[in-house]
Backbone as JSON, one array per atom type, in Angstrom:
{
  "sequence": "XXXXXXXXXXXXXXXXXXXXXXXXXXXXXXXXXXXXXXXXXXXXXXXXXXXXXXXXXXXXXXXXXXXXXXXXXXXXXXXXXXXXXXXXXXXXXXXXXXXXXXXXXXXXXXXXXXXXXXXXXXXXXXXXXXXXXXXXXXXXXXXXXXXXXXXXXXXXXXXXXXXXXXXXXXXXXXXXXXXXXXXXXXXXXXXXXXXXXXXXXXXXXXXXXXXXXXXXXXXXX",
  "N": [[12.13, 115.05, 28.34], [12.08, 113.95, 24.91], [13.75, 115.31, 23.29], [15.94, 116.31, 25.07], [17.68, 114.32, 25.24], [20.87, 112.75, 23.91], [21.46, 112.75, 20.12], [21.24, 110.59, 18.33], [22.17, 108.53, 15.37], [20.52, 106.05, 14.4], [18.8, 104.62, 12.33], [19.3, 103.43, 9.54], [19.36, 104.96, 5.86], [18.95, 102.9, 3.9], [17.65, 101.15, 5.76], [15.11, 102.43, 6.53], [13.59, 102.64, 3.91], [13.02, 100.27, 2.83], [11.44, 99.28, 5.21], [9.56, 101.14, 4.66], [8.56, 100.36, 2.35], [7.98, 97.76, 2.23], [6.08, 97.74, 3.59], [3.92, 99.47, 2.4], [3.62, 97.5, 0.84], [2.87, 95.63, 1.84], [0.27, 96.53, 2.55], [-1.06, 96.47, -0.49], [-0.66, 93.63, -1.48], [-2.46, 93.04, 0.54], [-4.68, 94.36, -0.43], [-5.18, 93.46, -3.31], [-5.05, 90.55, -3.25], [-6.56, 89.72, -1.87], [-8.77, 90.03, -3.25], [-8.06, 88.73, -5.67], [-8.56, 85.89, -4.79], [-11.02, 85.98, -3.12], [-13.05, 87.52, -5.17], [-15.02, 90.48, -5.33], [-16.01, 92.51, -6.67], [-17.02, 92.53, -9.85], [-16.73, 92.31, -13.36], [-18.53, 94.46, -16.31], [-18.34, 94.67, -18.77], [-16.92, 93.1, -21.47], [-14.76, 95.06, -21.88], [-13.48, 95.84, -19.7], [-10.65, 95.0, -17.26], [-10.24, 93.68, -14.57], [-9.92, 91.83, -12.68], [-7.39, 91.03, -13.87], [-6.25, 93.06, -13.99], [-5.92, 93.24, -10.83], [-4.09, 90.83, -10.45], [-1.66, 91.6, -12.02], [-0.84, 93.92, -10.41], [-0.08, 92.72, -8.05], [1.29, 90.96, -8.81], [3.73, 92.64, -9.47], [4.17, 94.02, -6.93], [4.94, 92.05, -6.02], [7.59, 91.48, -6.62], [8.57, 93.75, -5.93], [8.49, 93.99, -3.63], [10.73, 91.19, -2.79], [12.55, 92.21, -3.73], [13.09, 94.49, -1.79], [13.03, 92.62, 0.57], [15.54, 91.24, 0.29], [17.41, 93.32, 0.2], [16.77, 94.63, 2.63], [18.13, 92.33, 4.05], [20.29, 92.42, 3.37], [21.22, 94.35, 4.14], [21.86, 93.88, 6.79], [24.14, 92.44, 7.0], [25.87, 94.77, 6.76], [25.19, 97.17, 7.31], [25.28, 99.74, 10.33], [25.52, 99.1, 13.48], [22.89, 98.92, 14.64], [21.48, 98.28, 12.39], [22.28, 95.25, 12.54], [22.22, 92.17, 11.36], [22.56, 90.02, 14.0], [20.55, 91.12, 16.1], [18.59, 90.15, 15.08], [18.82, 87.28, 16.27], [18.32, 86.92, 19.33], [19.55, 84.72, 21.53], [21.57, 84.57, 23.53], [22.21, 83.89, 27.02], [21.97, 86.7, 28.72], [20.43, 87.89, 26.62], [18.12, 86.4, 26.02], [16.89, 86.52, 28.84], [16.52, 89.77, 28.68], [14.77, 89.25, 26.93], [11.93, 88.34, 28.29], [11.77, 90.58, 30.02], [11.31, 92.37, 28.65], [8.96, 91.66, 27.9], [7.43, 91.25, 29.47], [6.83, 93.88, 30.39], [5.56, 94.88, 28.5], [3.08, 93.49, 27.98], [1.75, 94.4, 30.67], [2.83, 93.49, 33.15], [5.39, 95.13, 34.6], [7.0, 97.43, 35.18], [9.38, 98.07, 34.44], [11.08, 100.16, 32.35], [12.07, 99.15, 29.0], [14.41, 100.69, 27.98], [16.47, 101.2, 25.09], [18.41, 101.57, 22.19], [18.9, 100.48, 19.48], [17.33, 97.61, 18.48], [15.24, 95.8, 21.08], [15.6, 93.1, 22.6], [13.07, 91.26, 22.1], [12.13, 92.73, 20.38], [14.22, 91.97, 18.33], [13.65, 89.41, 18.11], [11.23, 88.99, 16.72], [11.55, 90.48, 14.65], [13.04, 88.25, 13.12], [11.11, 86.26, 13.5], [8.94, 87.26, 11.68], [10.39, 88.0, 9.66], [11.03, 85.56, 8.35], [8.31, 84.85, 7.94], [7.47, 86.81, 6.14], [9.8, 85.36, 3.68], [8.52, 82.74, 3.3], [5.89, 83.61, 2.35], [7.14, 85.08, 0.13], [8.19, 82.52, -1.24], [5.98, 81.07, -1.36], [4.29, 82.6, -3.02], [5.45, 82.37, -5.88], [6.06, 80.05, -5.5], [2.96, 79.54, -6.79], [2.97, 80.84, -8.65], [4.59, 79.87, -10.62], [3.56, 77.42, -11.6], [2.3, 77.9, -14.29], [4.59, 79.26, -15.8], [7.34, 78.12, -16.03], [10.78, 77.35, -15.66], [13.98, 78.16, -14.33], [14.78, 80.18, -12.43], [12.17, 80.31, -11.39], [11.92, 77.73, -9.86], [13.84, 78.24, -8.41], [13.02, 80.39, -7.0], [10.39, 79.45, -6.05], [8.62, 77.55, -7.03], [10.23, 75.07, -5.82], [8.39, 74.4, -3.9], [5.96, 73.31, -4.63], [6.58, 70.32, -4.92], [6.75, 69.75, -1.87], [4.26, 70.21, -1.03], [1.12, 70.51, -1.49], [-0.87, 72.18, -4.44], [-3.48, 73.46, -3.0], [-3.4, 73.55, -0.24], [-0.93, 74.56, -0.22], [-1.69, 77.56, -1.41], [-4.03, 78.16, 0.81], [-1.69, 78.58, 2.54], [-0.59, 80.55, 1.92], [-2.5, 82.2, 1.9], [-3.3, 82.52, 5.19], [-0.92, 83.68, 6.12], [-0.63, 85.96, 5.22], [-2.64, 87.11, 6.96], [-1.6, 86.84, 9.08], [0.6, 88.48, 9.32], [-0.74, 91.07, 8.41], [-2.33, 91.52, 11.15], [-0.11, 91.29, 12.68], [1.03, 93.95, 11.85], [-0.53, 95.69, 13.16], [-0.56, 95.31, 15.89], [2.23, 95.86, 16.17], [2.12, 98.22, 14.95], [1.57, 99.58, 17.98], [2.6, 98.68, 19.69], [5.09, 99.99, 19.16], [3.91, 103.01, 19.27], [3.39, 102.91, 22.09], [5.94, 102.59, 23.26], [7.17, 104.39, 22.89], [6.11, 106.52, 24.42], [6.63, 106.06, 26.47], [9.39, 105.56, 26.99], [10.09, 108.46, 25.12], [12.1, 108.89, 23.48], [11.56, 109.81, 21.0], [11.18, 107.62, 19.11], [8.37, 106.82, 17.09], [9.19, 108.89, 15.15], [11.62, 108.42, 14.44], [11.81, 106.85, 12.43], [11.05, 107.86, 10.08], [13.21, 109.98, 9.93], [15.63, 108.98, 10.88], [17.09, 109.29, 13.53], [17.02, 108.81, 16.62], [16.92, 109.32, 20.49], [19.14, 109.49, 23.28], [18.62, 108.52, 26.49], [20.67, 108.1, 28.07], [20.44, 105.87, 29.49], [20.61, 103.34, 28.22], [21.45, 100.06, 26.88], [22.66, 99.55, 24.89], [24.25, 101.71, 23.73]],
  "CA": [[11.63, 115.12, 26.97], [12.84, 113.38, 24.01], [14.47, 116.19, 22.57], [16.68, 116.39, 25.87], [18.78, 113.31, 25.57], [21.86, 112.75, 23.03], [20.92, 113.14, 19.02], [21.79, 109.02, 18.11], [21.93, 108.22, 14.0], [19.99, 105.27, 14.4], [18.19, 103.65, 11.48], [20.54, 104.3, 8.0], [18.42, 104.66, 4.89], [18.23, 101.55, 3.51], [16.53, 100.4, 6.85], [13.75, 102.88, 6.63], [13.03, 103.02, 2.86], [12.67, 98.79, 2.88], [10.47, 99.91, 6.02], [8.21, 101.8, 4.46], [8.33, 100.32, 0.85], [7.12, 96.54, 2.82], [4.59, 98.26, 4.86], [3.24, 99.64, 1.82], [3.77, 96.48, -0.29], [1.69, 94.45, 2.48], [-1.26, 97.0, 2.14], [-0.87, 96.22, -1.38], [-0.85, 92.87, -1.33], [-3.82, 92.29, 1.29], [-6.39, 94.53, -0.98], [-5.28, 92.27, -4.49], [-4.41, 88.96, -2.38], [-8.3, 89.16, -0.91], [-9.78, 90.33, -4.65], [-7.8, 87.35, -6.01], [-8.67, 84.9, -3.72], [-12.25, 85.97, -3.38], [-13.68, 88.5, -5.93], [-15.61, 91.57, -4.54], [-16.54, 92.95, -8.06], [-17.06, 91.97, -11.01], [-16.7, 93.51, -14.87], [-19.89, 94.06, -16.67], [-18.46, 94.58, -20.31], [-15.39, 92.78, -22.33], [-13.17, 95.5, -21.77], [-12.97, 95.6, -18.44], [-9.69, 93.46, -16.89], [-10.43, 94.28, -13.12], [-8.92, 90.39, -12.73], [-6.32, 90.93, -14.5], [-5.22, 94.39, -13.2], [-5.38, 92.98, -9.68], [-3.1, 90.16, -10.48], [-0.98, 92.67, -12.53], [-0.36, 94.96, -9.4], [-0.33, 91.94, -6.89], [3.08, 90.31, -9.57], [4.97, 93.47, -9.53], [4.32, 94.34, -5.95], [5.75, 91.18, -5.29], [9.26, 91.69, -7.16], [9.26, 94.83, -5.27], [8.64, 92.95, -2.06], [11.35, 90.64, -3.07], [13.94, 93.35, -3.68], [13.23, 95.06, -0.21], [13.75, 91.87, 1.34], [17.02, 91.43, 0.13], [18.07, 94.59, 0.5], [17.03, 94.75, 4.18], [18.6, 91.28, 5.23], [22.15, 92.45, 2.58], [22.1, 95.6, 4.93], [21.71, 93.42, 8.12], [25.67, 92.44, 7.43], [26.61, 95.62, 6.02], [24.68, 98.16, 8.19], [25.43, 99.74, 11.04], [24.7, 98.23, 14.53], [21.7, 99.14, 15.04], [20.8, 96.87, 11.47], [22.88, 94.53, 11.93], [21.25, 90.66, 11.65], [22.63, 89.77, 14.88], [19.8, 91.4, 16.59], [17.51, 89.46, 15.45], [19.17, 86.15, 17.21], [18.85, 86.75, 20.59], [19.64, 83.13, 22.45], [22.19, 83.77, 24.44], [21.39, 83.97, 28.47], [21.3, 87.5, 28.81], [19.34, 88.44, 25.57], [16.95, 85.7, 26.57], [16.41, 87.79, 30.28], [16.06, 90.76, 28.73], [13.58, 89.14, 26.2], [10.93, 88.13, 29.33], [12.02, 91.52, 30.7], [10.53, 93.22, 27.99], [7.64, 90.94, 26.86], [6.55, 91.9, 30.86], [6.74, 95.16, 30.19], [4.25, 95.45, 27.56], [2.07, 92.59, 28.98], [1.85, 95.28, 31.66], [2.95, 92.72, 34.08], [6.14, 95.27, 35.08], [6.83, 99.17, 34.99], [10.2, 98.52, 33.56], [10.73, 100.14, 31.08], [13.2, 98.85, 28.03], [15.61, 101.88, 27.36], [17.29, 101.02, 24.36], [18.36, 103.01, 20.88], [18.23, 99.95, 18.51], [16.22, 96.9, 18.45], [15.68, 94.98, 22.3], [15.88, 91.46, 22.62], [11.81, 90.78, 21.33], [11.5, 93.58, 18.61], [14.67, 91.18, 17.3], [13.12, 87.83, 17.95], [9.76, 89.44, 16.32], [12.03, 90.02, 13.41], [13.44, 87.51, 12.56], [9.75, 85.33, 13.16], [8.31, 88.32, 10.65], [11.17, 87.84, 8.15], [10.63, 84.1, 8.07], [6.94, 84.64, 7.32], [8.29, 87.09, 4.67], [10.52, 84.48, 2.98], [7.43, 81.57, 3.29], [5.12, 84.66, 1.19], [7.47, 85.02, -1.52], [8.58, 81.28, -2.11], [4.62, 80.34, -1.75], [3.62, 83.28, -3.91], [6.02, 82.45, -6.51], [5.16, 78.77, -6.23], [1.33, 79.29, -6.86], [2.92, 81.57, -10.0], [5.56, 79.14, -11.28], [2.37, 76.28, -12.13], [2.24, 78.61, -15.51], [5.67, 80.1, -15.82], [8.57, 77.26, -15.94], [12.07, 77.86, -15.91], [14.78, 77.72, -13.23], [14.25, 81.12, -11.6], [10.96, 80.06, -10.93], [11.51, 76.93, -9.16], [14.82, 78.93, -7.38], [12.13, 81.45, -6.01], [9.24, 78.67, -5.21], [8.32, 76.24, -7.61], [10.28, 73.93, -5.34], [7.49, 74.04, -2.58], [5.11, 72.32, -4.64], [6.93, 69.27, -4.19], [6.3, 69.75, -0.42], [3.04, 70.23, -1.02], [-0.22, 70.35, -2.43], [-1.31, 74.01, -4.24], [-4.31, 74.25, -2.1], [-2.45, 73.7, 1.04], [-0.01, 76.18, -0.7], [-2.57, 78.44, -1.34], [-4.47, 78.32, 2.04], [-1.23, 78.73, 4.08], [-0.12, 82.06, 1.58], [-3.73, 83.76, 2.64], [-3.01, 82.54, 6.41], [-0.13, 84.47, 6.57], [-1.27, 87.44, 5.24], [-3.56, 87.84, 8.29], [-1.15, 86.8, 10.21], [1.26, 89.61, 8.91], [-1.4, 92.48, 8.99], [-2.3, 91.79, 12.46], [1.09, 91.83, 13.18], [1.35, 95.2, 11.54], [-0.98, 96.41, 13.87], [0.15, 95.05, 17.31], [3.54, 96.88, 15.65], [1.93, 100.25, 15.44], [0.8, 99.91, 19.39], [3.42, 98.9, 20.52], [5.62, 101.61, 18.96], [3.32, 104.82, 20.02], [3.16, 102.66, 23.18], [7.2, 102.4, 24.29], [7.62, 105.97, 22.55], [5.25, 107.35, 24.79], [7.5, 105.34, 28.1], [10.95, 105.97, 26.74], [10.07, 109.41, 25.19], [13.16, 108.41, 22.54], [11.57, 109.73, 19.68], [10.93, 106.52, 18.18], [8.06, 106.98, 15.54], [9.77, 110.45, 14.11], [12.99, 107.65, 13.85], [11.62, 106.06, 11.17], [11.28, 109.38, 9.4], [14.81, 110.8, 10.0], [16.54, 107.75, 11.42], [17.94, 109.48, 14.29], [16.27, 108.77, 18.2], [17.57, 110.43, 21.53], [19.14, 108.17, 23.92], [18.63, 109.23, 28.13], [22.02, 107.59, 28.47], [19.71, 104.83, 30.29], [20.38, 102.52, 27.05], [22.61, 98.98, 26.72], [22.93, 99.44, 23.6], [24.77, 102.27, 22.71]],
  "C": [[12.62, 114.45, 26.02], [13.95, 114.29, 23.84], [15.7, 116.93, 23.15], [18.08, 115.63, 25.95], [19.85, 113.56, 24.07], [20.85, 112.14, 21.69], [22.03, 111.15, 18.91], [21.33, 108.78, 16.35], [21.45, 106.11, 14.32], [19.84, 104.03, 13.08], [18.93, 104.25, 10.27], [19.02, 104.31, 6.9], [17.78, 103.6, 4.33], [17.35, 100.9, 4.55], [15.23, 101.01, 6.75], [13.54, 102.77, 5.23], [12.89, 101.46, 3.04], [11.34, 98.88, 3.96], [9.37, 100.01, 5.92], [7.54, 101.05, 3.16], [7.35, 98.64, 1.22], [6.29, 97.19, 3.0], [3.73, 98.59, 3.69], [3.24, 98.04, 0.82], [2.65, 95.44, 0.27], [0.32, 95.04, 2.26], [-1.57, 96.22, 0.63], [-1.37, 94.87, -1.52], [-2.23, 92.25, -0.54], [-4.75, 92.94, 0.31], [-6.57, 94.05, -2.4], [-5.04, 91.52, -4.12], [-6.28, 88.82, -1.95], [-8.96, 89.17, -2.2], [-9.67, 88.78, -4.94], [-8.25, 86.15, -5.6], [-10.47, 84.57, -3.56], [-12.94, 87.57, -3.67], [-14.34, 89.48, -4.99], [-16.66, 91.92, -5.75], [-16.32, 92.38, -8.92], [-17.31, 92.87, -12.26], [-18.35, 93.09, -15.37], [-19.51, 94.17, -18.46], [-17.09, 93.45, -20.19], [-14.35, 93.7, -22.27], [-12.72, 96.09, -20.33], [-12.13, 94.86, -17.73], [-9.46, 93.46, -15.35], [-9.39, 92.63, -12.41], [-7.46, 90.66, -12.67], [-5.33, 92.05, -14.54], [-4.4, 93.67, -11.76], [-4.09, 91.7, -9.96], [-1.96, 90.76, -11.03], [-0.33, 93.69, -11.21], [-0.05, 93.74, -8.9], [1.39, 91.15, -7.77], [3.67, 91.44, -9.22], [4.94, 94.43, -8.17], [5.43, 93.18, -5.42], [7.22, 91.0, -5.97], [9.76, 92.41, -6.32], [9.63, 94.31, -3.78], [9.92, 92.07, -2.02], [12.59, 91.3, -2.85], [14.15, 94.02, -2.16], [13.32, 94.06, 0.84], [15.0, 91.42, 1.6], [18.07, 92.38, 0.33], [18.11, 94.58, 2.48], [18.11, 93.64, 4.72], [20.24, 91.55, 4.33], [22.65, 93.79, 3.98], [22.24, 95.48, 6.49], [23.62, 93.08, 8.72], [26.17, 93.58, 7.01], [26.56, 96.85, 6.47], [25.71, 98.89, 9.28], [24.85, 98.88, 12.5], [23.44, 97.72, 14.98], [20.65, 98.28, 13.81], [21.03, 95.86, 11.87], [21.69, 93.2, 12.69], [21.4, 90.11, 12.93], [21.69, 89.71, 16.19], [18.84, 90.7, 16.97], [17.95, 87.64, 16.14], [19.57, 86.38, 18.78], [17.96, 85.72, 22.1], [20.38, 83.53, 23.33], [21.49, 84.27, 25.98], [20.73, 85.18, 28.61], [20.02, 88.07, 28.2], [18.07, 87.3, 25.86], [16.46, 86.79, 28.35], [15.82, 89.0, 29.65], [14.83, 90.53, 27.84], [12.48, 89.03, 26.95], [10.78, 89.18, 29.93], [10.8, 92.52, 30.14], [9.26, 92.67, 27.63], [6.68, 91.57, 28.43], [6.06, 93.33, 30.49], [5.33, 95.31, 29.4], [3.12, 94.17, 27.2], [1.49, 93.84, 30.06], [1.91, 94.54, 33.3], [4.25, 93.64, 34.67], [6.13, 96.5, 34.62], [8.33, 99.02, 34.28], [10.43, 98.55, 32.51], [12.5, 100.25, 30.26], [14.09, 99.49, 27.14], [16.77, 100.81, 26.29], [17.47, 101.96, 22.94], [18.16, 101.96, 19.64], [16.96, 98.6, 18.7], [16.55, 95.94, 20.31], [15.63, 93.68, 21.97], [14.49, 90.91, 21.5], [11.96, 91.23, 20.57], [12.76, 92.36, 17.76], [14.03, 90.06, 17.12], [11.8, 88.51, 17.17], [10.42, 89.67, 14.63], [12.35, 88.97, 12.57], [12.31, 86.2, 12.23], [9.44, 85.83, 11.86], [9.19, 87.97, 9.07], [10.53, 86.47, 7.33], [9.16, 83.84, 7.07], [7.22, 85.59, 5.91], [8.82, 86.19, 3.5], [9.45, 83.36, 2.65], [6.34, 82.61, 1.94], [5.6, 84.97, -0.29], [7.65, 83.37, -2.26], [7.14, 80.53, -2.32], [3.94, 80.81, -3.08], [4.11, 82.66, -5.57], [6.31, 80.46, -7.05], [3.79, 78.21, -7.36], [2.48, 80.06, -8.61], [3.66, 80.67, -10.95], [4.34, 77.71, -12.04], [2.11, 76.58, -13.56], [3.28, 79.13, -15.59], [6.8, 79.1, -15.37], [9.44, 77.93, -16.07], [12.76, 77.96, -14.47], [14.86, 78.71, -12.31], [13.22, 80.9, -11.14], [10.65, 79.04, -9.83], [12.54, 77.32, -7.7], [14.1, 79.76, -6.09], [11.29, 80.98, -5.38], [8.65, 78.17, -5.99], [8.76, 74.81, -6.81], [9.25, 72.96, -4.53], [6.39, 73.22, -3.06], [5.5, 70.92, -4.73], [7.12, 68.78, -2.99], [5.28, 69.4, -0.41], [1.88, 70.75, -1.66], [-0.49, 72.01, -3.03], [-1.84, 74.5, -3.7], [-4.37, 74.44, -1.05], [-1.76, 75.3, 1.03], [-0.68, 77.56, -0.67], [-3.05, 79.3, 0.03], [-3.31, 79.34, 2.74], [-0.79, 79.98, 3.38], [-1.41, 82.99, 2.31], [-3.3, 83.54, 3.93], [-2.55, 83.58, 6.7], [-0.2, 85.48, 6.49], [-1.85, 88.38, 6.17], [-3.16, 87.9, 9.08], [0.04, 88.3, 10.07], [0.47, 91.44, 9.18], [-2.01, 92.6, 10.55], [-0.48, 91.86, 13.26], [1.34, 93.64, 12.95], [0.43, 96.15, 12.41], [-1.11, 96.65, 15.13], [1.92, 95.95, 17.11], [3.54, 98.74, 15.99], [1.8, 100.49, 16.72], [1.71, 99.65, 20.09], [4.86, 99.69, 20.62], [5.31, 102.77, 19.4], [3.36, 104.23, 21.53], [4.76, 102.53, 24.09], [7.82, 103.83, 23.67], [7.05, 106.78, 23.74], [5.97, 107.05, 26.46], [8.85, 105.8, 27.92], [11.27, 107.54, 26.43], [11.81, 109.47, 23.99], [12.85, 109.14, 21.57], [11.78, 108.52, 18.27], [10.22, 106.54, 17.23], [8.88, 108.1, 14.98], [11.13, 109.82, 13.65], [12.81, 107.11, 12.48], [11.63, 106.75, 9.68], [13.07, 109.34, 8.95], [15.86, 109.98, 10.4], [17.67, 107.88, 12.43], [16.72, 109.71, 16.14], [17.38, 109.56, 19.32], [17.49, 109.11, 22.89], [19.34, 109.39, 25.88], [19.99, 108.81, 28.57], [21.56, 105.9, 29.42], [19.99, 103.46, 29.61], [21.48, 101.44, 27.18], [23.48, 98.96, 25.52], [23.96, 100.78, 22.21], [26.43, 102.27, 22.53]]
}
């Protein structure tokens, strides 16, 4: 049983409150990112700003989004181990092995299973893809916003990108990602209840309390 093995301080605060505060920021974002994009409803008087709410939530989600990105990747050098950015680069030989090791695993091409207490080889490489698409969401978002809103913060955050490219390119590839982000978030949840349920770690209740239970089986502690 989980609750058998050694008590491990895992995830520090700042890792889970960025965590949770994205996770909610992407809900956020997908149900004013789809309004925006393509209406649902529509106002029937003049003082209705149903528009102009959703773009209203959908700006100051995305500051917040902004801030919890920074925060997570400031506490990646500043963390403990189990944050730290390193994680998510893993090239060298071994961390490549154990990355095929584990991608088997939950392929169900192999029964072993990937005892570890912080992140294994994929959940980092899955980060650091995820961040990326993170970083592409704010400098697109903040492109599409900068077209009305000059000034040098603006082009710092993503005004540059429309000199890459076109807005409706820009546009397009911000909804892309979106979908590509919430299906991620949901191959995330499955395969969390799904290596909790093999390891027996106490992995979702980590995210909570930020402390898992290691069998001593682990590389990583």
């Amino acid at each position: 049983m989980a609750n058998e093995g050694k008590r491990v301080y895992t995830w520090e605060l700042p890792v889970r409150f960025t965590h949770w505060i994205i996770a909610l920021c992407i809900f956020v974002f997908s149900i004013t990112g789809f309004y925006i994009g393509n209406p649902f409803m529509y106002a029937i008087s003049s003082k209705q700003y149903i528009m102009g709410w959703m773009r209203f939530i959908h700006f100051v989600t995305a500051y917040v989004f902004l801030m919890c990105v920074i925060i997570r990747i400031y506490w990646g050098f500043m963390g403990n181990k189990y944050a730290c950015i390193c994680a998510w680069f893993p090239f060298s030989g071994e961390k490549l092995s154990e990355l095929f090791s584990v991608l088997k695993f939950y392929l169900f091409l192999s029964k072993k299973v990937p005892y570890t207490v912080g992140h294994h080889a994929l959940s980092g490489l899955t980060y650091l893809i995820v961040y990326l698409f993170f970083i592409f969401e704010i400098a697109s978002g903040f492109a599409l916003y900068s077209v009305n809103h000059h000034g040098a913060i603006w082009y710092i955050l993503g005004g540059w990108l429309t000199g890459a490219m076109s807005l409706s390119f820009i546009r397009l590839y911000h909804h892309l990602v979106m979908y590509v982000l919430l299906s991620f978030t949901l191959v995330h949840v499955y395969f969390a209840l799904y290596s909790d349920s093999r390891e027996k770690n106490g992995l979702m209740i980590s995210i909570f309390t930020g402390y898992k239970f290691s069998s001593g089986k682990e590389s990583d502690l």
